[in-house]
Residue frames relative to the residue before (quaternion, step in Angstrom):
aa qw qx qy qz dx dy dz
X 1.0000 0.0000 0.0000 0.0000 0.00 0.00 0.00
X 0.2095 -0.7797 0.4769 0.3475 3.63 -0.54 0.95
X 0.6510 -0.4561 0.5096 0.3293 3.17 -1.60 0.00
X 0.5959 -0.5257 0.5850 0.1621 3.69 -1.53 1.08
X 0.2494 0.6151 -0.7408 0.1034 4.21 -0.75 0.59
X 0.9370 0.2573 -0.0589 0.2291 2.68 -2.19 0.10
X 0.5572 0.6988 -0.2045 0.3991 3.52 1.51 0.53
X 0.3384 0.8738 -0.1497 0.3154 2.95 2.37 -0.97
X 0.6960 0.5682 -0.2423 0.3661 3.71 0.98 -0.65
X 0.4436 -0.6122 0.5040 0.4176 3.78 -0.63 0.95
X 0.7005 0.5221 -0.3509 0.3371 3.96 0.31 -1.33
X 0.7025 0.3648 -0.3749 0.4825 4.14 1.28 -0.30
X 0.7881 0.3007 -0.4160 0.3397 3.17 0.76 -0.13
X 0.3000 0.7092 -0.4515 0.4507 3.49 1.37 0.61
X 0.7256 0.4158 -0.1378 0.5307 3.72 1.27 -0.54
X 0.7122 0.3529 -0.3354 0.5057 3.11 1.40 -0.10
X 0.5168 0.5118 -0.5265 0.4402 3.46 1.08 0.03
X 0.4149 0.7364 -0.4945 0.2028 3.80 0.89 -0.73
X 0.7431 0.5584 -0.0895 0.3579 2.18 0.71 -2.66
X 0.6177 0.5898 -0.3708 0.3646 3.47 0.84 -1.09
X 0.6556 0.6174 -0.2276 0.3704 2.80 0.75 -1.89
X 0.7118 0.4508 -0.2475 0.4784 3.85 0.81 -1.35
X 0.6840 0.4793 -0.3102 0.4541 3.43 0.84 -0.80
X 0.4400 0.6427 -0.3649 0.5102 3.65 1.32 -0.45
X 0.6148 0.5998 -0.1755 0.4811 3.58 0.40 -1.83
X 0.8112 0.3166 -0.0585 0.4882 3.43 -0.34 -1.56
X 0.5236 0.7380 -0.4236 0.0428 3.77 0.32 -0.64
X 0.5843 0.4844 -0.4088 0.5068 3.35 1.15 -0.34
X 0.7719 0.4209 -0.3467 0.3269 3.99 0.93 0.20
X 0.2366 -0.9148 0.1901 0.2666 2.33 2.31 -0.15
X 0.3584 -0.7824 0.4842 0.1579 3.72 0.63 1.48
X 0.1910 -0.7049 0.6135 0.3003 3.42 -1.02 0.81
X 0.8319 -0.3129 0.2258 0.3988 3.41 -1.30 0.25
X 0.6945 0.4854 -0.2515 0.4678 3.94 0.80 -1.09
X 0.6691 0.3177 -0.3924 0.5453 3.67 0.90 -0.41
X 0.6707 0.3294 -0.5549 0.3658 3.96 0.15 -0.18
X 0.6780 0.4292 -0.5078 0.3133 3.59 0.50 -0.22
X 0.5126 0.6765 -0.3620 0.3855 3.42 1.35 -0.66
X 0.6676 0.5008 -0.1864 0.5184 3.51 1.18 -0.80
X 0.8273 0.1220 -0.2396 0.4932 3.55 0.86 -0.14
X 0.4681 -0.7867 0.2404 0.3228 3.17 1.45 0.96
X 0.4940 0.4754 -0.6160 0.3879 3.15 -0.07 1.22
X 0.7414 -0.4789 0.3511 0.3126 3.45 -1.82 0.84
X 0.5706 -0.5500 0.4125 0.4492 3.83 -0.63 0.11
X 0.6092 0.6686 -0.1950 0.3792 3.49 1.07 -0.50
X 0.6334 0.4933 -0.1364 0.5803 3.23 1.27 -1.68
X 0.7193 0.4579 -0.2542 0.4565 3.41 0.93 -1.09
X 0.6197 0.5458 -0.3068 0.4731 3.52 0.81 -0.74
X 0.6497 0.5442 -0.2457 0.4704 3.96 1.11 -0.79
X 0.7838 0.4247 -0.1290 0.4344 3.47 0.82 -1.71
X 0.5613 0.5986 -0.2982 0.4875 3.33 1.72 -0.13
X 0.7010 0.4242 -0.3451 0.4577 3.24 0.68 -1.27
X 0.6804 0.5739 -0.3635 0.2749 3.32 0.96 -1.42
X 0.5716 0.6954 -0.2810 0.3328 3.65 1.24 -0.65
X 0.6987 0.2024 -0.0334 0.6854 3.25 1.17 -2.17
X 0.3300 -0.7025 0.4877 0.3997 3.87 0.19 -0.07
X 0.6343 0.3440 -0.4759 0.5028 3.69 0.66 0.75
X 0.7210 -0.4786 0.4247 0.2659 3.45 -1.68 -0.08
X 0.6658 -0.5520 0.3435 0.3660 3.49 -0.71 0.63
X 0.6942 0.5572 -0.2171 0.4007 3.09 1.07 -1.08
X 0.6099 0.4914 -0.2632 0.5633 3.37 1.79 -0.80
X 0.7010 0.5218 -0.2736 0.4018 3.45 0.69 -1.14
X 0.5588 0.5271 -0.4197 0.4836 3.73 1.39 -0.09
X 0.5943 0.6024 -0.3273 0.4204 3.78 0.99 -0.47
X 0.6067 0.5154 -0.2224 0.5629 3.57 1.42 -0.12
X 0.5443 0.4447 -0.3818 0.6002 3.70 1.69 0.11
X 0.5747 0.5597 -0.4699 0.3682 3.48 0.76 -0.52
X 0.6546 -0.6228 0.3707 0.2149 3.36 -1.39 1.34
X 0.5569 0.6193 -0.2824 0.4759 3.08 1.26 -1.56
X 0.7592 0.4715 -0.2007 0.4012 3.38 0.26 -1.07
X 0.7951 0.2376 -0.2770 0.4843 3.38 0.97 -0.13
X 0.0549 0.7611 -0.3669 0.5320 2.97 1.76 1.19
X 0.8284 0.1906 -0.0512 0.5242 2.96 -0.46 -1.96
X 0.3946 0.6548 -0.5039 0.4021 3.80 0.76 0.23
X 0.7145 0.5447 -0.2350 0.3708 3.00 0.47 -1.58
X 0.7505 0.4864 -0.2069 0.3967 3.09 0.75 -1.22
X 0.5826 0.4849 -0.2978 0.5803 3.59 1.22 -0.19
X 0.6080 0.2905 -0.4627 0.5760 3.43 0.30 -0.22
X 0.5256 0.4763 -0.6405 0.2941 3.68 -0.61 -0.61
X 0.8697 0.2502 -0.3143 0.2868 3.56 -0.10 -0.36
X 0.3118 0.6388 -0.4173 0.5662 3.60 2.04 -0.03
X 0.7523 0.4074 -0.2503 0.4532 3.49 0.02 -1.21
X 0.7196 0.4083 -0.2362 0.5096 4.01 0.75 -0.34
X 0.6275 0.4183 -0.3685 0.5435 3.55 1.18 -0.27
X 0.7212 0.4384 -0.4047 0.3519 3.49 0.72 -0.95
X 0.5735 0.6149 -0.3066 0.4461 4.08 1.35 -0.47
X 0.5469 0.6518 -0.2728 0.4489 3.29 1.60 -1.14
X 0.8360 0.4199 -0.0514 0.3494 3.29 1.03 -1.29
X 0.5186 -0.7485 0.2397 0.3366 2.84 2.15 0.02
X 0.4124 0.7466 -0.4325 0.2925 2.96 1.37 0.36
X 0.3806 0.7933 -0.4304 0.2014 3.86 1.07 -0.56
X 0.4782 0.4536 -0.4291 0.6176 4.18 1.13 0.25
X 0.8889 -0.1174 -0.0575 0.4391 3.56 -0.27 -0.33
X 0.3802 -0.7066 0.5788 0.1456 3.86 -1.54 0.71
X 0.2053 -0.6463 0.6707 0.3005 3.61 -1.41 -0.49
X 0.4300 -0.7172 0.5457 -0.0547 2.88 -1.68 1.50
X 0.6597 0.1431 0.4108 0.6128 3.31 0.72 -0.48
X 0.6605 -0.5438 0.3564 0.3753 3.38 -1.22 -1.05
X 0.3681 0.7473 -0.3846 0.3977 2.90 2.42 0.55
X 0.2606 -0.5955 0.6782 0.3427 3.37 -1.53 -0.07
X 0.0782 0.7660 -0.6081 -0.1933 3.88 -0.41 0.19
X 0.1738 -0.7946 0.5697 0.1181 4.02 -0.61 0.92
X 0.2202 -0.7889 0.5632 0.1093 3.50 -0.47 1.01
X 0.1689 -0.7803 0.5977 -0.0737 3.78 -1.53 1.48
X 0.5245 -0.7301 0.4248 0.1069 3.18 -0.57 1.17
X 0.1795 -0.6217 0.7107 0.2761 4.15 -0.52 0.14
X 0.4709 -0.6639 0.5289 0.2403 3.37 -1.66 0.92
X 0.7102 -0.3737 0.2900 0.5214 3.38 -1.11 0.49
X 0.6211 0.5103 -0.4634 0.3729 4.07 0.65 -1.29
X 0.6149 0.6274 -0.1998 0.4339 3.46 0.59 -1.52
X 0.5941 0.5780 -0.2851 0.4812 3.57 0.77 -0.77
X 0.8614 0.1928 -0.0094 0.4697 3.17 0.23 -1.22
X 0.3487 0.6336 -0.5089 0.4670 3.32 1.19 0.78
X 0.0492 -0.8990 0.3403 0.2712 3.65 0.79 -1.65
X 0.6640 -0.4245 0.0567 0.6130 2.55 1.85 1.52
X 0.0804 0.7590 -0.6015 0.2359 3.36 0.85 0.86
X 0.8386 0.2785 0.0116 0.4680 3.59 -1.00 0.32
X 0.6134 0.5553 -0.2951 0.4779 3.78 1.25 -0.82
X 0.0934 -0.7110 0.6636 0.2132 3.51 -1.18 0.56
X 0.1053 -0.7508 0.6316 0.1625 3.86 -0.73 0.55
X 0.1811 -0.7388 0.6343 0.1379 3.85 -1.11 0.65
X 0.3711 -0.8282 0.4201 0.0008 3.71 -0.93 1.22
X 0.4514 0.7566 -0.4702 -0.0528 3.52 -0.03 -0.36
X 0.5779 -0.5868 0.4848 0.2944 3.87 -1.33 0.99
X 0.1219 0.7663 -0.6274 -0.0659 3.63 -0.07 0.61
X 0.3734 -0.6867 0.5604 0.2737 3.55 -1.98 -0.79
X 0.0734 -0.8944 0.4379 0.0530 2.75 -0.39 1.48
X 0.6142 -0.5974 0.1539 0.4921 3.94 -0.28 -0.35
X 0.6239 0.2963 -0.4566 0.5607 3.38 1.62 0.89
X 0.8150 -0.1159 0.0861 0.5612 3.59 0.04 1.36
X 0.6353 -0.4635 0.4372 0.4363 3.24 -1.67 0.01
X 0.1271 -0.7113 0.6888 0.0590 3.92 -1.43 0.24
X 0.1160 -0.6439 0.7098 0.2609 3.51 -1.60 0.74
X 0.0358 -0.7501 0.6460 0.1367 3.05 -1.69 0.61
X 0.4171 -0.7002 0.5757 0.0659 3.58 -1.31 1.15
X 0.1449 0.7997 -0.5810 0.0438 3.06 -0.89 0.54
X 0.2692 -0.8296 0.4893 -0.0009 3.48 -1.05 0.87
X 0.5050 -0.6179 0.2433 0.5513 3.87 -0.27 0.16
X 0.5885 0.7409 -0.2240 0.2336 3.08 1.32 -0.15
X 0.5200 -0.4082 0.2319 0.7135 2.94 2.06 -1.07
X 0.6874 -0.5428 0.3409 0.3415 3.46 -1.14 -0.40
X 0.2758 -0.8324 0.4685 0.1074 3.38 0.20 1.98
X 0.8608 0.0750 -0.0072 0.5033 4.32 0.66 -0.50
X 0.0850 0.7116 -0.6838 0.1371 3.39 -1.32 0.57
X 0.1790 0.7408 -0.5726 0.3022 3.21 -0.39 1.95
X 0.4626 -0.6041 0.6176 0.1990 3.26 -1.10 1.32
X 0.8367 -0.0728 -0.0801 0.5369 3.34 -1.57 1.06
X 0.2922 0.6901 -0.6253 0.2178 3.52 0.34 1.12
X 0.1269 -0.6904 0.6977 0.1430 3.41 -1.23 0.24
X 0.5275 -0.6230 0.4950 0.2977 3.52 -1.48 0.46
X 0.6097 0.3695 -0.6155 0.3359 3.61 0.16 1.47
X 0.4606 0.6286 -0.4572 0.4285 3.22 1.39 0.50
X 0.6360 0.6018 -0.2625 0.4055 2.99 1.26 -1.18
X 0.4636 0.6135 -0.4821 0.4197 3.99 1.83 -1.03
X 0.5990 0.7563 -0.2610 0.0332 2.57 0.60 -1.89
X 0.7218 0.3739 -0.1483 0.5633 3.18 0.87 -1.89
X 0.7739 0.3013 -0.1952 0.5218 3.40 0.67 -1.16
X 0.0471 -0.8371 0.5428 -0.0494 3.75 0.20 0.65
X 0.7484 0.2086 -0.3236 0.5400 3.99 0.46 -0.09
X 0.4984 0.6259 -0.4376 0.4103 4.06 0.99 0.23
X 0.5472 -0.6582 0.5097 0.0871 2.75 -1.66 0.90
X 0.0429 -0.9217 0.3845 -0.0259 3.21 0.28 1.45
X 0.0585 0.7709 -0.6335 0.0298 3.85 -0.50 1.25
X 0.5370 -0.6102 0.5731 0.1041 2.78 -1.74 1.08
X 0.1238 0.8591 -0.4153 0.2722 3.36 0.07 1.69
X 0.1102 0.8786 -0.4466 -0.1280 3.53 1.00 0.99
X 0.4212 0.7784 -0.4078 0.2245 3.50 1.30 -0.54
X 0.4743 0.7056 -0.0926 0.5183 2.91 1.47 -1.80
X 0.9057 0.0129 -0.0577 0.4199 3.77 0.07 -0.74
X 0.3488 0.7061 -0.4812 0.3849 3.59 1.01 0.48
X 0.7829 0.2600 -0.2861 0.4874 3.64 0.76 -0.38
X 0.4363 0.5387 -0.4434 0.5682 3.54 1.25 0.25
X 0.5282 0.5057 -0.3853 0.5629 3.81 1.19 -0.14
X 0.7992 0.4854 -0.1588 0.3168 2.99 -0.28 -1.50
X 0.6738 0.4016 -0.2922 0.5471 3.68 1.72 -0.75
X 0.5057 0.6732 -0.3036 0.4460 3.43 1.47 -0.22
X 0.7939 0.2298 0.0236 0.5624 3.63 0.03 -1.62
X 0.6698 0.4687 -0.3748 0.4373 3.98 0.72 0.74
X 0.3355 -0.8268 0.4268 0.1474 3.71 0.23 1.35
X 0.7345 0.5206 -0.0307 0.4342 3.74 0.15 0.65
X 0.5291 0.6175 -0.1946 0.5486 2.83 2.23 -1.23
X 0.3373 -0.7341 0.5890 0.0209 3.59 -1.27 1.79
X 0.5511 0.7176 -0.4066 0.1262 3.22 -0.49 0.10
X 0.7267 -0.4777 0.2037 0.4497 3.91 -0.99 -0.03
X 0.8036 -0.2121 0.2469 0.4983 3.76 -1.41 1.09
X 0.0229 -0.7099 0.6862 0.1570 2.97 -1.57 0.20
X 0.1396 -0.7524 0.5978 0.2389 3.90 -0.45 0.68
X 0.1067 -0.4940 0.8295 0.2377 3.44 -1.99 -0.07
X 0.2288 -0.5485 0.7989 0.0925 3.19 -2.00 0.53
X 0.1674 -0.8295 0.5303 -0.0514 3.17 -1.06 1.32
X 0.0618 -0.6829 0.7069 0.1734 3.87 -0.68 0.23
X 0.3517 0.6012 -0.6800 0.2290 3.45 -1.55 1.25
X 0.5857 -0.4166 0.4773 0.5056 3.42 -1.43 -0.35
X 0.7725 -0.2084 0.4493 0.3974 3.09 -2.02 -0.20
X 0.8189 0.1777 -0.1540 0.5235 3.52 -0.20 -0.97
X 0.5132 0.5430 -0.5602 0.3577 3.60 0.20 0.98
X 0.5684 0.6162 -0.1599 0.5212 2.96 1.45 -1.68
X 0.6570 0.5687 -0.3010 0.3928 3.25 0.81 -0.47
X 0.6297 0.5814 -0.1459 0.4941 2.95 1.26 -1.72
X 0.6500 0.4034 -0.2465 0.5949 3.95 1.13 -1.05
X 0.4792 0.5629 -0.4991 0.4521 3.85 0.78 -0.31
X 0.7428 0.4401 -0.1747 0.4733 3.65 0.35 -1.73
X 0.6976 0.2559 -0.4645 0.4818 3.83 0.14 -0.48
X 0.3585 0.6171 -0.6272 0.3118 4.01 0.60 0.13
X 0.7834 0.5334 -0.1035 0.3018 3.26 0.47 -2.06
X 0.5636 0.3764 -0.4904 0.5478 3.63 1.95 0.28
X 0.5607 -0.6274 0.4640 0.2769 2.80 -1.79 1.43
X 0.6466 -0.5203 0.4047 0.3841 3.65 -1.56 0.14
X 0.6053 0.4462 -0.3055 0.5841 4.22 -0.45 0.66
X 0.7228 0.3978 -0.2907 0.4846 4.05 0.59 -1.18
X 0.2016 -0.6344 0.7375 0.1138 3.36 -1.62 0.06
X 0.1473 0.7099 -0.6662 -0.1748 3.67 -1.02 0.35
X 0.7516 -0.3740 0.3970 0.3711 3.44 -1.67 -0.27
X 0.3320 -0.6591 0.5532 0.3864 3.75 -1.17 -0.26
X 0.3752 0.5066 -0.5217 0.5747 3.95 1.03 -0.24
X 0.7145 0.4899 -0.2910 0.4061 4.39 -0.10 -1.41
X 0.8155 0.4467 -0.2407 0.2783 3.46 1.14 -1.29
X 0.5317 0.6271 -0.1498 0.5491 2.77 2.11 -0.57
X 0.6250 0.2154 -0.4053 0.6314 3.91 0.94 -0.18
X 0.5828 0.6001 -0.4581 0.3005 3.61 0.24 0.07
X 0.6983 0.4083 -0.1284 0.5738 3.37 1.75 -0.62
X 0.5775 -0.6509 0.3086 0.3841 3.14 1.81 0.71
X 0.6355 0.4637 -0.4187 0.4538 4.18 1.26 -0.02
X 0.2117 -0.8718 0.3573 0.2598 3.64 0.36 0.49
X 0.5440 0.6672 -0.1440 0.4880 2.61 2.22 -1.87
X 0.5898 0.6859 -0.2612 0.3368 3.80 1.10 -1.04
X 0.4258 0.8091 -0.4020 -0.0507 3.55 0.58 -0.20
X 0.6117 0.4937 -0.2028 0.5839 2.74 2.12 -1.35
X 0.4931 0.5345 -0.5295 0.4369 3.76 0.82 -0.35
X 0.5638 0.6210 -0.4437 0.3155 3.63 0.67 -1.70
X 0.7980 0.3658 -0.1355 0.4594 3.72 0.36 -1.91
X 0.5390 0.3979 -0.4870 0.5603 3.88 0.54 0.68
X 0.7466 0.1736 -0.3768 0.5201 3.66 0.41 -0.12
X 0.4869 0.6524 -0.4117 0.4096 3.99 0.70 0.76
X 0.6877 0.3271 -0.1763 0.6237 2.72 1.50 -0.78
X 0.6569 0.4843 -0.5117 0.2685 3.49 0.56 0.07
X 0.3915 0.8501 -0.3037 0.1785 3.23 1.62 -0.65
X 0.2534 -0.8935 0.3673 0.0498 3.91 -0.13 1.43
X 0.5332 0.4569 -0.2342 0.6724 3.36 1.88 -0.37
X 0.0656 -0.8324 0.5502 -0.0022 3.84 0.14 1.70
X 0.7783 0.1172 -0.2477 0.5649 3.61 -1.00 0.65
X 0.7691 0.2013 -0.4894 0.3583 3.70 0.09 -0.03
X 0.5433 0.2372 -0.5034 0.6286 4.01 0.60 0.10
X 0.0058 -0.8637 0.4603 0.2050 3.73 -0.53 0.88
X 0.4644 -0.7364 0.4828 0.0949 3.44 -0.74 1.82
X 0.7096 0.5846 -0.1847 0.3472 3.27 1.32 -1.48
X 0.5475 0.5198 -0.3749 0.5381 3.68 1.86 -0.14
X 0.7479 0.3818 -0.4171 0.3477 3.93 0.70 0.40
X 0.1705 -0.8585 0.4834 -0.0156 3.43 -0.54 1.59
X 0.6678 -0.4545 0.4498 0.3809 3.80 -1.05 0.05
X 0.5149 -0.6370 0.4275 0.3826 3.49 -1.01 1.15
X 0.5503 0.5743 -0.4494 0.4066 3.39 0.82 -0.96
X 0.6671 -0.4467 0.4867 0.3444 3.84 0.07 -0.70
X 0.4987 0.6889 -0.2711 0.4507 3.10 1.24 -1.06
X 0.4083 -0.7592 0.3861 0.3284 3.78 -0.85 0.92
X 0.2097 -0.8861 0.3033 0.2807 2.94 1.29 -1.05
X 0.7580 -0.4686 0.0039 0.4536 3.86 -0.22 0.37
X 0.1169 0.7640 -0.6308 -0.0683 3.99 -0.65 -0.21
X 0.5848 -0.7475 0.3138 0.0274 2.73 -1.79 0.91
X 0.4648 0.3139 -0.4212 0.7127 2.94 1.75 0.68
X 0.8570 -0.2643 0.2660 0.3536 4.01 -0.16 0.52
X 0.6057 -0.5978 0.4440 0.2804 3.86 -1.22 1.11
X 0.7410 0.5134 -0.1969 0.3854 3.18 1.16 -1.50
X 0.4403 0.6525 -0.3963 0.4726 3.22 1.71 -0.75
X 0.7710 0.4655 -0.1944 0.3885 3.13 -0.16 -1.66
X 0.5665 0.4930 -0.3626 0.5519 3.97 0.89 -0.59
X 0.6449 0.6580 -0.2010 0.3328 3.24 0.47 -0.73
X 0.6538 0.4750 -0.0680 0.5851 2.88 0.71 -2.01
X 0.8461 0.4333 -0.1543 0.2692 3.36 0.12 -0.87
X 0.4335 0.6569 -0.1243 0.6042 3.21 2.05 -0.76
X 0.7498 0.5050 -0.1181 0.4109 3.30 0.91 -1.46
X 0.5553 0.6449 -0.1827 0.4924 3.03 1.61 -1.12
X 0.6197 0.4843 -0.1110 0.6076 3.76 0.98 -1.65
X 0.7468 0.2836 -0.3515 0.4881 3.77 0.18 -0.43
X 0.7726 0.4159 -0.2003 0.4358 3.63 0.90 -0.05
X 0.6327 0.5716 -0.3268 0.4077 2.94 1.72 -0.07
X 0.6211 -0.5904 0.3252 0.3999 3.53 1.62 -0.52
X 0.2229 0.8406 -0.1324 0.4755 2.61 2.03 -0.05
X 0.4558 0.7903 -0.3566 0.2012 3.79 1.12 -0.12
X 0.2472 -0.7970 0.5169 0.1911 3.43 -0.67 1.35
């Protein structure tokens, strides 16, 4: 899997979600290459470089990864990824990449403190879908929001000591948003109920490139009946791309909603397939 350079900047991927976004829109006419750059003003050239360099395929490929069908036959391949990887007990920790990231719960005390006593460090980084804060604690990594800012961050954590500390998280970036990148565990530290934690346990255990279903993620976790419970704790999920929410899609194919944005989630996910080896 190659490795992500030179992509880091809120203003290129602000131009590739356009493009996405238009190419989303338009897809049954399927836009040749001069009108999406024409639409987000850039030369057919500039657009044809800053694209590939992003997803390492071509627009023209990377539109074949919007196609329903295709995320169809996704589905169906993971169903059994997603049942071997629970079979095996793996449902405490996932691979990223070439990461392991193991996810830890706060006890119920901790909970209801709201970070009492906790110091959390912050820093606003770029990643290749927009800008992201990420938080981190000695504990592990407590948040990771796109266009976050750091009264959202009070918000959740509302009695913590918050410092602005990008040093601190820039390489917790850099091991994050780099495909390929070796290096030691990564924890998150989560506040939720029981059956969230759960819910963030299981989307560990999809592999990076696959997408399954929440009706799939829910008999996979043994609640069959749970599907709509499943997608209220998917969406509550505060530690974006690494507990990854953005890999569970509508049976129909259809991507359905996320909480940092449609285009995000096309993106993200597109990005994921063009980097996973994955080549249609």
């Amino acid at each position: 899997m190659g490795a992500l350079t030179g992509i880091n900047h809120s203003e290129d991927y602000s131009r590739i979600a356009q493009a996405i976004a238009f190419i989303q829109q338009n897809r049954l006419a399927q836009p040749n290459l001069a009108t999406v750059a024409q639409h987000i003003g850039l030369s057919d050239s500039h657009f044809q470089r800053l694209f590939t360099q992003w997803a390492g395929i071509s627009p023209k490929r990377f539109l074949q990864y919007l196609n329903i069908e295709y995320a169809k036959s996704k589905i169906t391949q993971s169903k059994s990824l997603l049942d071997l990887t629970l079979d095996l007990g793996l449902s405490s920790s996932g691979r990223l990449h070439d990461l392991f990231v193991n996810l830890e719960a706060m006890s119920p005390g901790e909970f209801k403190a709201g970070g009492a006593g906790l110091q959390i460090r912050y820093g606003i980084h770029d990643t290749p879908f927009g800008k992201a804060l990420i938080a981190t604690t000695l504990r592990g990594i407590c948040h990771l929001q796109f266009d976050g800012d750091e009264q959202t961050l009070r918000s959740e954590w509302a009695n913590a000591e918050i410092v602005f500390g990008p040093q601190t998280t820039q390489p917790l970036c850099n091991l994050i948003f780099n495909p390929g990148t070796s290096g030691e565990p990564l924890t998150v530290w989560v506040k939720g109920t029981n059956f969230q934690v759960q819910v963030w346990r299981a989307l560990l255990t999809i592999p990076f490139g696959e997408v399954t279903t929440y009706q799939r993620l829910a008999e996979a976790m043994g609640r069959p009946t749970a599907a709509r419970a499943v997608g209220n704790a998917v969406g509550k999920n505060s530690i974006g791309y690494l507990i990854p929410c953005h890999r569970v899609i509508r049976e129909s194919g259809e991507l359905g909603g996320y909480r940092w944005g449609k285009e995000r989630k096309t993106a993200i996910l597109g990005w994921e397939a063009s980097w996973g080896g994955d080549r249609p």
